[in-house]
C-alpha positions, 0 to 999 in steps of 0.5 A: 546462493546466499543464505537469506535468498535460499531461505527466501526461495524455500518459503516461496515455492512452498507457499506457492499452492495457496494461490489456488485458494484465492481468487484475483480481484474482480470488481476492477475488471482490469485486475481480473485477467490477473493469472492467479498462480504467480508468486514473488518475493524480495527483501531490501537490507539497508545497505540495499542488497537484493534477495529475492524469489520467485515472480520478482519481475513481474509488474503489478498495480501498486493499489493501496499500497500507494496509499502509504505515500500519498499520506506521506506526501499529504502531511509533508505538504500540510502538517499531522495536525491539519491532515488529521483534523480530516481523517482519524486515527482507527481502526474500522473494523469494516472492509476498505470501501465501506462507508457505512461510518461515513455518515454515523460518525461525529464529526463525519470523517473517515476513521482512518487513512488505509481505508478508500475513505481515507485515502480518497481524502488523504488525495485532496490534500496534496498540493499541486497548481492542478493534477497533473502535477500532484499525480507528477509528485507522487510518481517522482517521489516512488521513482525517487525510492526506487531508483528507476521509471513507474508507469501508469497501467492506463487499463487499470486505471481507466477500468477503476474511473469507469467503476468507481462508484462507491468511491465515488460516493463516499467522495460526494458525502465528504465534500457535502460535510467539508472534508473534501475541500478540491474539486472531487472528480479531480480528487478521484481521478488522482486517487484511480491513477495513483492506485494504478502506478506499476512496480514489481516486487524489488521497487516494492521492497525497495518503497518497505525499505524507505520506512524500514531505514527511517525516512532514509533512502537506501538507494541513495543515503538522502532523507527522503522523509521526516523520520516522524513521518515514517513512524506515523505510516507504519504505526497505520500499518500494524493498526489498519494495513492490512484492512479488516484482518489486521489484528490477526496479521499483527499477531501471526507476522508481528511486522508493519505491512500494507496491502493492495488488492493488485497482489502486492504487499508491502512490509517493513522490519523496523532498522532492518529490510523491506519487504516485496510480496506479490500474488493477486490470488486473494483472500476474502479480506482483499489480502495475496492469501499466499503472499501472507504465508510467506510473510508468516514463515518469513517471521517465524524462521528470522523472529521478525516479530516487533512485539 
């Protein structure tokens, strides 16, 4: 076994009874039935050799990792000034799906792009004759990264539609102040869907290593990306990635990362790997509570820190 893999696994199977200490999500009644004990791991060089352990082949919903590429595609398809005229640039404080600075802000738009706010008006920008193939454009340019077919978890996603009301909200209030400029059903109905794309940890390392390489595609040696883009996500990454604990994350791990309340976490060491973590037991922040013990140990033992 190769050295990496080895270390790999060690830090896997020792992190593996944090599961217990966490609970799979629930306000998505579709991500409950999650077994809260499954754990994996992947890291992507970039020359595209694959380590990896644990629960690797299991698939999960990307949730608010999609979030990352949605942004990307958003500015490619407008530009940095045009997207950020409607969403900032901070970090909350508050958890992902508050929406209490909504309205107490001026001018009144979400803090920053990670945040449901955000992401729900980071959805309305990318263009498309109708949603289809906006939701189309999202899934080519993952499959295009990863090399392979994603699917949509059609009970995911239909159990997200049917319980999405503070999204919901937060998506009317932004259409009444004028960030929200498209129909809004047709902008939550792609936000749910994008949120509910399935991938397993190694299409997950493979999406980390994308913005580990600069843009550059791995897979394929083809700019998928603007480098400028690439820089911009993962600097939301440090700063707001993993939601209302991304200060202590920045400090304990040190590396670019964002999560998703389906488990996955995905993180990026700049000119190095991408990183695919996956175990929907969470912590109270909405964040793989064993999945962070690995990143932690994986940090420590290879210095990945940027800082």
């Amino acid at each position: 076994m190769r050295e990496l893999e080895k270390l790999l696994t060690n830090i896997t199977e020792k992190n593996k009874e944090y599961c217990k200490e966490g609970k799979v999500a629930s306000y998505i009644p579709a991500l409950a039935r999650q077994k809260f004990d499954m754990l994996g791991a992947v890291i992507v060089d970039l020359d595209n050799n694959i380590y990896s352990a644990g629960d690797v082949n299991e698939k999960f919903t990307l949730q608010s990792v999609s979030k990352i590429f949605t942004l990307m595609i958003a500015i490619m398809d407008n530009s940095v000034e045009e997207v950020f005229s409607k969403v900032g640039m901070e970090p909350t404080g508050d958890p992902f799906n508050s929406i209490v600075k909504l309205e107490t802000m001026n001018p009144s738009k979400p803090l920053n792009p990670m945040i449901n706010a955000g992401a729900i008006a980071i959805s309305s920008m990318i263009k498309g004759k109708d949603n289809e193939e906006r939701y189309n454009r999202v899934v080519d340019f993952i499959e295009s990264v990863i090399g392979e077919p994603v699917t949509l978890n059609e009970a995911v996603y239909l159990s997200e539609k049917a319980t999405g009301d503070r999204n919901r909200a937060a998506a009317y209030f932004m259409k009444d102040v004028g960030v929200i400029e498209e129909d809004v059903e047709e902008v939550l109905d792609l936000y749910f869907k994008h949120c509910s794309i399935e991938v397993d940890c190694i299409g997950l390392a493979k999406l980390g290593a994308i913005l580990a390489n600069q843009g550059i595609c791995p897979t394929t040696g083809e700019r998928v990306v603007p480098k400028e883009v690439t820089q911009l996500c993962k600097s939301f990454m440090i700063t707001c990635g993993m939601y209302n604990s991304s200060g202590e994350f920045a400090i304990k791990v040190g590396i670019p990362a964002k999560s998703g309340v389906g488990g996955g976490i995905m993180a990026v060491v700049p000119n190095k790997y991408g990183i695919g973590v996956w175990g929907p037991a969470l912590d109270a922040k909405g964040n793989s509570i064993a999945g962070i013990k690995v990143l932690e140990d994986l940090s420590k033992e290879l210095d990945l820190s940027i800082f």
